[in-house]
C-alpha positions, 0 to 999 in steps of 0.5 A: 254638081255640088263643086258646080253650085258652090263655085258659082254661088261664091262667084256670084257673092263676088260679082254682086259686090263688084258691081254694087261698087261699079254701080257707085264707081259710075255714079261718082267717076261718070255722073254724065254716063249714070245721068242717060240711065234716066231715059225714058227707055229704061224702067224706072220701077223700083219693083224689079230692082231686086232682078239687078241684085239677082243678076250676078248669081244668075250669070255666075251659075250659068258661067260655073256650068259652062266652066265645068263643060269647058275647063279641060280644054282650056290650058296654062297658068291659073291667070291664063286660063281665067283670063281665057274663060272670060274673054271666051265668054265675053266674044261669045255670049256678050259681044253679040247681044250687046250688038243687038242692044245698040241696034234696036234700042236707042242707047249710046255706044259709050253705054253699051261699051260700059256693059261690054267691059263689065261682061269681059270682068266679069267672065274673067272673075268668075273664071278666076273663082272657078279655077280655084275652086273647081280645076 
């Protein structure tokens, strides 16, 4: 349990990064994209942004679990095995709710794409992290 929580809490610090930096990387290369994050159907109340900071450890956690279920039937190098977690991850557990996302909720299919990838980097990152910490 404790490899478990460490690999995840590290993971997390380094998906927090990643996407504080994707955030400003979205502002400055796709002002257009950033712009739709204006729209009436999302909240706009600053009361819950620590929810968007608390996200990475949530989902780093959840994945850290996951890997110490899995791991064993994953094989090849250290690359492979990452790489193969995430897009495990992302077909699985993204793909169907991003699906659901563009279908009830009126945001663009760029949008949702944008979260989609985020999900398939993340997933490989954190496998990544996992696999070093926790083979």
């Amino acid at each position: 349990m404790k490899k478990i929580l460490i690999a995840g809490l590290t993971a997390g610090i380094v998906l927090l990064i990643l996407s504080v930096l994707g955030l400003y990387m979205t502002i400055w290369f796709f002002p257009g994209l950033a712009a739709q994050y204006f729209d009436p159907a999302f909240d706009t109340d600053s009361s819950r942004v620590m929810l968007f900071y608390i996200h990475p450890f949530v989902i780093s956690l959840a994945l850290s679990w996951f890997w110490a279920r899995f791991k064993g039937v994953l094989t090849g190098s250290f690359l492979t095995r990452g790489i193969e977690f995430g897009l495990i991850y992302s077909i699985v557990a993204a793909l169907p709710m991003m699906w659901l996302i563009y279908s009830a909720i009126n945001v663009s299919l760029l949008m949702v794409s944008t979260w989609f990838a985020l999900a398939v980097v993340q997933g490989v990152i954190a496998g990544l992290v996992f696999e070093k910490m926790n083979p």
